[in-house]
C-alpha positions as CSV (number, residue, x, y, z in Angstrom):
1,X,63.7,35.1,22.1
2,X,60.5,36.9,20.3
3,X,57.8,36.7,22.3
4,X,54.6,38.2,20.3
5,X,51.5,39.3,22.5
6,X,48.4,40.5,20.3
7,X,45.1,41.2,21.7
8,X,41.8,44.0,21.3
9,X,41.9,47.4,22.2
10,X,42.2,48.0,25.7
11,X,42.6,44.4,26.5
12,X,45.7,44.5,28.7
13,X,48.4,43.5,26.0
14,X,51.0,46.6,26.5
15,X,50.9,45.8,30.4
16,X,51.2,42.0,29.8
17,X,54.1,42.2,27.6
18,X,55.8,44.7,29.8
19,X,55.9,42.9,32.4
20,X,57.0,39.9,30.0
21,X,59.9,42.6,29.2
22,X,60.6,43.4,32.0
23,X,61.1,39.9,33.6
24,X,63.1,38.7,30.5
25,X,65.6,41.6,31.4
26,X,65.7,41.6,34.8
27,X,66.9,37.7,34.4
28,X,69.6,38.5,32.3
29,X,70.5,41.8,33.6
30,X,69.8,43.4,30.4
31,X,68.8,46.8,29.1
32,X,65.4,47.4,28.8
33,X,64.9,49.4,25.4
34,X,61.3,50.7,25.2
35,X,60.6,51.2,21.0
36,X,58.0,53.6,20.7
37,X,55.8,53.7,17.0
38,X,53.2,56.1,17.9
39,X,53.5,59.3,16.0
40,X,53.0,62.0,18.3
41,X,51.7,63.9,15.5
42,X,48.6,61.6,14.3
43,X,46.0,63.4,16.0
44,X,43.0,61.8,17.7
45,X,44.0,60.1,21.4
46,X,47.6,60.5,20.6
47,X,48.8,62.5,23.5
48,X,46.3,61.1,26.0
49,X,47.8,57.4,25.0
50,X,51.6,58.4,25.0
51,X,51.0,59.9,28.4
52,X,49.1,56.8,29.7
53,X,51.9,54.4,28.0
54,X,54.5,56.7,29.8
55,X,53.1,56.5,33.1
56,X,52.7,52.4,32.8
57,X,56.3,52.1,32.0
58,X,57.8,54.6,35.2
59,X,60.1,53.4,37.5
60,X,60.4,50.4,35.6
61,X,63.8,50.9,33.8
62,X,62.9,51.7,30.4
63,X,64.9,53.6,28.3
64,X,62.7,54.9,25.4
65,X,64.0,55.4,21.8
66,X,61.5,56.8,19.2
67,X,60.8,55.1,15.7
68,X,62.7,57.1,13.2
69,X,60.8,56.7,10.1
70,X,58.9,53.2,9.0
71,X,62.3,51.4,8.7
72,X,64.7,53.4,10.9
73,X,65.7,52.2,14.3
74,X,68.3,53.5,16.5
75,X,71.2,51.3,17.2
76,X,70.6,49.1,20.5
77,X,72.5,47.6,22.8
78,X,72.7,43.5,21.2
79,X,71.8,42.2,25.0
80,X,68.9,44.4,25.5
81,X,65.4,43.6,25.8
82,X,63.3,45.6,23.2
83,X,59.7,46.2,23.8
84,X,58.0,47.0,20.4
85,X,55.3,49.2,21.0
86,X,53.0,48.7,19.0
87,X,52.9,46.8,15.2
88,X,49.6,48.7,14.2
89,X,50.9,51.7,14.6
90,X,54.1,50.9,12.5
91,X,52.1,49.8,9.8
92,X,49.6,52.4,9.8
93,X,53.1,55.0,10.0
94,X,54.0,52.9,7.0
95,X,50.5,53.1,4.8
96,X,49.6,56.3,5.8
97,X,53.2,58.2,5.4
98,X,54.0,60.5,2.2
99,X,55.3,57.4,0.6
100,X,52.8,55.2,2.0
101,X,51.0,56.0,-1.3
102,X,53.5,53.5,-3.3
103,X,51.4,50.6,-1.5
104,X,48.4,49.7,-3.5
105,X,45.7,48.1,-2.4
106,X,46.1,45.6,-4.8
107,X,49.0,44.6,-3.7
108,X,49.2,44.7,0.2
109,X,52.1,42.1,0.5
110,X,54.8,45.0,-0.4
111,X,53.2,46.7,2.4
112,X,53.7,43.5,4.8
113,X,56.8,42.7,3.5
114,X,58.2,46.5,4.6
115,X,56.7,46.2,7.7
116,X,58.1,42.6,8.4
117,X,61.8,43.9,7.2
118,X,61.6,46.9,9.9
119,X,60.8,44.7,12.7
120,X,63.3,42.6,11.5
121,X,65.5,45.5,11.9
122,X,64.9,45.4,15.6
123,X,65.6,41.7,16.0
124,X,68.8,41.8,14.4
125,X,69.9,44.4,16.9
126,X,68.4,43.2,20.5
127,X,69.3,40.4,22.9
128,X,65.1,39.9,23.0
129,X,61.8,41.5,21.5
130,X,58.7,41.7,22.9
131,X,56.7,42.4,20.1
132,X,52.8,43.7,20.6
133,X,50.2,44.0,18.3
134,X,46.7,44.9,18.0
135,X,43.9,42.7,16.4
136,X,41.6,45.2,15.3
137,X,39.6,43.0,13.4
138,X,38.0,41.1,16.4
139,X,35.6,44.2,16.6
140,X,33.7,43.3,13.3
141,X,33.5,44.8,10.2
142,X,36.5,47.7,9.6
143,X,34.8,51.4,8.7
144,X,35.0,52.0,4.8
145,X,37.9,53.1,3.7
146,X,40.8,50.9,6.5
147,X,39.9,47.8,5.4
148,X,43.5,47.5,3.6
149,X,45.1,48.4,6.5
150,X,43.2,45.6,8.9
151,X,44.3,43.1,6.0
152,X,47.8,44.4,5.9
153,X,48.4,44.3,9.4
154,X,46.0,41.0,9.5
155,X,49.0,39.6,7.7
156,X,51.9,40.9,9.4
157,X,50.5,39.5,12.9
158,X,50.5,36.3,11.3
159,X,53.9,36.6,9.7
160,X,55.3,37.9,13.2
161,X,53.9,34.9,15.7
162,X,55.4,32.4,13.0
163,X,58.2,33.8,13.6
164,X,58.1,33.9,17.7
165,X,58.8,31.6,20.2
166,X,56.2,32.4,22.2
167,X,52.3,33.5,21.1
168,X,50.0,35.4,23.5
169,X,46.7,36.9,22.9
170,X,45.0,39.0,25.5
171,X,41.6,38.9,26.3
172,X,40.4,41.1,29.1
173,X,43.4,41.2,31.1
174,X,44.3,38.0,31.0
175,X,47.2,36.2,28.7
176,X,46.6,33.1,27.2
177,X,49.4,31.4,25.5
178,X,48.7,30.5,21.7
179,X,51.8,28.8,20.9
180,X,55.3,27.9,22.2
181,X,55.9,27.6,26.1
182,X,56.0,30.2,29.0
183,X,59.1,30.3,30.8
C-alpha cells in the first residue's frame, strides 16, 4: 500500500502520516523504517527541524535509516512500513546536489523522472510507504530563482498520488482524504 499525504508547511502532514505509519505497522506487526531526506548539512532550520522530527517520532518504534545520496537507499526489511520523509527535500537533494546541475530548467521532467525512480526504489523494497510531501506552492508566488524546483516537485506530487492508493492533504491539522479510501 502507498499512502501519499501532502499538505503546507507546518500543516500537520509528518504527524498525520506517522501515525498513518504507525498504525499500518502495528496491524501487521511490521518494522517501522523511518527514511529520513533532510540533509543535515543544508543550513537554514536544519537542525532545529531534525531535532523536532526526532522528538515526534520517540517511543514510537522507528528505526531511522538516512538517504544515501538522491537515489541510494539502504536495503529494508520487504514487510516493513517505510515512512518517507519528506519528497521536497529529496528533490531539492536532487536539483541542488553537484550533479544537480545536469537538470536544466528546460527540461524538468529528467529531474522528475530521477526523483520518481528513487522513490520507486523505496517501494520495491518495503511491505508499505507512507510517502509525504510538501505543496509549497499553496503559498503564492515562489521567490525568484526556485520556481523550477516548485514545478519539479509540482510534478512529482502529482506523479506520486497517481500512483497511491490513498491521497491525503493536510490543512491545518486536519487530513482530508483526496482519493482512494481510509482503512
Amino acid at each position: 500500500m502507498i499512502i501519499f499525504v501532502s499538505g503546507g508547511a507546518a500543516s500537520g502532514k509528518s504527524c498525520f502520516a506517522e501515525s498513518c505509519a504507525v498504525s499500518l505497522a502495528s496491524r501487521k506487526s511490521a518494522p517501522l523504517i523511518y527514511a529520513a531526506t533532510l540533509n543535515p548539512a543544508s543550513g537554514g532550520d536544519t537542525e532545529k527541524r531534525i531535532k523536532a522530527h526526532r522528538a515526534m517520532r520517540a517511543g514510537k518504534g522507528f528505526t531511522t535509516v538516512e538517504w544515501q545520496g538522491v537515489t541510494v537507499f539502504p536495503a529494508v526489511h520487504p514487510d516493513s512500513v517505510v515512512l518517507l520523509e519528506d519528497v521536497g527535500n529529496l528533490t531539492a537533494n536532487l536539483l541542488y546536489s553537484e550533479d544537480g546541475a545536469v537538470f536544466k530548467e528546460s527540461e524538468p521532467l529528467a529531474a522528475v523522472e530521477r526523483v520518481v525512480t528513487a522513490v520507486r526504489t523505496v517501494l520495491s523494497r518495503a511491505g508499505d510507504v507512507v510517502v509525504v510531501s510538501n505543496e509549497i506552492q499553496l503559498a503564492g508566488p515562489l521567490p525568484p530563482g526556485t520556481e523550477f524546483y516548485g514545478d519539479v516537485l509540482a510534478m512529482v506530487n502529482r506523479t506520486l498520488s497517481a500512483m497511491s492508493d490513498c491521497v491525503y492533504t493536510v490543512v491545518a491539522g486536519i487530513p482530508v482524504l483526496l482519493a482512494g479510501r481510509a482503512d
